[in-house]
C-alpha positions in Angstrom: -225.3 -13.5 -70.1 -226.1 -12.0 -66.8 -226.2 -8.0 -66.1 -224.3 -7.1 -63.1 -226.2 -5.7 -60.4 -226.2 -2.1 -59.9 -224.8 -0.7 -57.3 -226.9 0.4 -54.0 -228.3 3.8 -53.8 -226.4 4.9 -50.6 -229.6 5.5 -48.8 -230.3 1.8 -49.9 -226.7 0.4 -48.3 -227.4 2.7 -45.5 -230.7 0.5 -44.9 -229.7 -2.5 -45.8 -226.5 -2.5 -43.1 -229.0 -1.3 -40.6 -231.2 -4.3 -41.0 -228.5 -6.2 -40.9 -227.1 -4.9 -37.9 -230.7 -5.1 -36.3 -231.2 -8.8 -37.4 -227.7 -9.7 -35.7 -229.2 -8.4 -32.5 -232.7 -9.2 -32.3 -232.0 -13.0 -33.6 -228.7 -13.3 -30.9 -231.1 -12.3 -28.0 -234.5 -14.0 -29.2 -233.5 -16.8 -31.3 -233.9 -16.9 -35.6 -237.8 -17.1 -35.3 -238.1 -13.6 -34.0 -240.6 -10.9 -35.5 -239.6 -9.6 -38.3 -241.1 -6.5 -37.0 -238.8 -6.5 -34.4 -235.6 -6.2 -36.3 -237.5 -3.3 -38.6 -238.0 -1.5 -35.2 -234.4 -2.0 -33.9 -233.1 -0.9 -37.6 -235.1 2.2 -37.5 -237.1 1.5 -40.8 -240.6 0.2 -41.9 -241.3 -3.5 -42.2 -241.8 -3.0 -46.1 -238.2 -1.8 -46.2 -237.0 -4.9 -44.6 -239.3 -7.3 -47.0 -238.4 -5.0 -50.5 -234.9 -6.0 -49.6 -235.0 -9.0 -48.1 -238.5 -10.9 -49.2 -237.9 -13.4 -46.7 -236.3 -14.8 -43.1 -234.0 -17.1 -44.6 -233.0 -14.2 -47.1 -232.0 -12.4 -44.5 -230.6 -15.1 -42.4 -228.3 -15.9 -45.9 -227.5 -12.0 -46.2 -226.1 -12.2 -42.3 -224.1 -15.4 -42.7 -222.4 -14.4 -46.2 -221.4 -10.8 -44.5 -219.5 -12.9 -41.8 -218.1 -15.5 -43.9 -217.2 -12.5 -45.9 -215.5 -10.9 -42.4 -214.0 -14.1 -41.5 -212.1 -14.4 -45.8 -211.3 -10.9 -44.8 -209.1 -12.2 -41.6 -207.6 -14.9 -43.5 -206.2 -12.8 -46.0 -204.7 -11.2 -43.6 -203.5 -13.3 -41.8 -201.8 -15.0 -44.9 -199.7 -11.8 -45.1 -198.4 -12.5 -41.3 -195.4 -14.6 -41.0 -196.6 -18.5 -41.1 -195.9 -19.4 -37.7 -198.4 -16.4 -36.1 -201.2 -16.0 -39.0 -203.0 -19.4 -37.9 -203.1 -18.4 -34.6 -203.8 -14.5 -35.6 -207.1 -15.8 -37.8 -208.5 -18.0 -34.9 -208.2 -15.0 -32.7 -209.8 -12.5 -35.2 -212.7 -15.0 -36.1 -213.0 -16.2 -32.0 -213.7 -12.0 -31.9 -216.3 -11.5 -34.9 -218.2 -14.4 -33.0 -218.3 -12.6 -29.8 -220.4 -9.9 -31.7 -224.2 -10.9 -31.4 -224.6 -12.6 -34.8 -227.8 -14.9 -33.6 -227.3 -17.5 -36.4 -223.9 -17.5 -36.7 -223.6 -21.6 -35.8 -226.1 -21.9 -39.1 -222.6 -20.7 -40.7 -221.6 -24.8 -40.9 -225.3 -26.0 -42.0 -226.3 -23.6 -44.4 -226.7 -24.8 -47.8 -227.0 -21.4 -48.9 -223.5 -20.4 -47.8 -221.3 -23.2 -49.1 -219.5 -21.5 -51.6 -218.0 -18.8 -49.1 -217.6 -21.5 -46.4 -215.8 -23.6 -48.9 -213.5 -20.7 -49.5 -213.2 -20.2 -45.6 -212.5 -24.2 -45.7 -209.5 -23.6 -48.1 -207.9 -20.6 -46.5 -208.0 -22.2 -42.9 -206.3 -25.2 -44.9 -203.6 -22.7 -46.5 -202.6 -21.4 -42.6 -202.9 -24.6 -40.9 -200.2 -26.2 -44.0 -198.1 -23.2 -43.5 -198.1 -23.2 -39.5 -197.4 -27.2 -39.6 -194.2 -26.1 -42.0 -193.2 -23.3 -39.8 -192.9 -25.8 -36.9 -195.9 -23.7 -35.1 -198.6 -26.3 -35.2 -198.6 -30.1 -34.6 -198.4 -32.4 -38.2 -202.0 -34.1 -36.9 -204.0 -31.2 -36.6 -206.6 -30.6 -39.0 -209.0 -28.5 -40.8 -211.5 -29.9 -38.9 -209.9 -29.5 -35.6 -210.0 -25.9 -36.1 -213.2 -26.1 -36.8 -214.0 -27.7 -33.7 -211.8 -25.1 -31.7 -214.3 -22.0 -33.3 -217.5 -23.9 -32.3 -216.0 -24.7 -28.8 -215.1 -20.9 -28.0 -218.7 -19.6 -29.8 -220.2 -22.3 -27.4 -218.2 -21.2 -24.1 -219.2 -17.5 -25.5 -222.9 -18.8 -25.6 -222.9 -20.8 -22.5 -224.8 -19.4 -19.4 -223.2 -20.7 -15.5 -223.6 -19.0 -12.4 -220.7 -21.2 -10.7 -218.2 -20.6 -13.1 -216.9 -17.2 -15.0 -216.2 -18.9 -18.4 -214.0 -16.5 -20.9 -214.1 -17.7 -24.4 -210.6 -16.1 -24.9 -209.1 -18.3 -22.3 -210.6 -21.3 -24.1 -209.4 -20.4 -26.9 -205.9 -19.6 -25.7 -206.4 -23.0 -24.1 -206.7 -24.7 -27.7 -203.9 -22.6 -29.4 -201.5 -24.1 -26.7 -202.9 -27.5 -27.6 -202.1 -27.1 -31.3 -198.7 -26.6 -30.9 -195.8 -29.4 -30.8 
């Protein structure tokens, strides 16, 4: 039998969502390889702070991607409670703005071994609004859990991609795809 874990200190949580917040920054603008140092700096705390909680990169990497997938479950309990033929549509808008906030490894989210629990759960809920749009009339029958899938990596990937010819919006993508969804 396992003991649960205590709670944080609130000094501890206060710390912790720093680093976090930090890490979401430093690794958005300089990639997942950046110093360590650098996100202590950014959070405002001492490098042995940001090892005593999180002893390693991928630690911390794991502790970023479960607070979104946590912020994405979030969203699609919401929008369960919205009628069936606008929660779909409500979640890929919510989700398509959580990825606009810097989140630097937030396309590990669909690699991560580490995270397959909570993006199993994601997996189901998406499943849950797509059946329930498709019943409502709001979605086409052939659309898939997959599909949407696709449509949240295309609109993190328009968010992500750098032109000088044209302005790309990832909103306007994504508004793009939601037409394309329905009948």
């Amino acid at each position: 039998m396992t003991t649960p874990a205590r709670p944080l200190r609130r000094d501890a949580a206060e710390n912790r969502a720093r680093l976090l917040a930090a890490a979401a920054e430093v690794f958005d603008a300089q990639g997942v390889g950046a110093s360590l140092d650098d996100v202590a700096r950014r959070a405002g705390v001492g490098v042995g702070t940001l090892y005593r909680r999180f002893p390693h990169r991928e630690a911390l990497l794991e502790a970023l991607l479960v607070d979104l997938l946590d912020s994405w479950l979030a969203e699609a309990s919401r929008a369960l409670a919205l009628p069936p033929a606008e929660g779909l549509a409500a979640f890929l808008r919510a989700v398509g703005e959580l990825q606009a906030t810097p989140a630097g490894c937030a396309l590990r989210i669909w690699s991560s071994p580490a995270v397959e629990p909570a993006r199993a759960e994601v997996h189901e809920r998406m499943a849950a609004l797509l059946h329930a749009a498709q019943r409502a009339g709001a979605c086409r029958d052939d659309v898939t859990v997959d599909d949407l899938l696709g449509v949240l990596v295309g609109a993190r990937g328009v968010r992500e991609t750098v032109t000088t010819t044209v302005a790309l919006d990832w909103r306007r993508h994504l508004e793009l795809c939601l037409a394309g969804l329905r009948p």
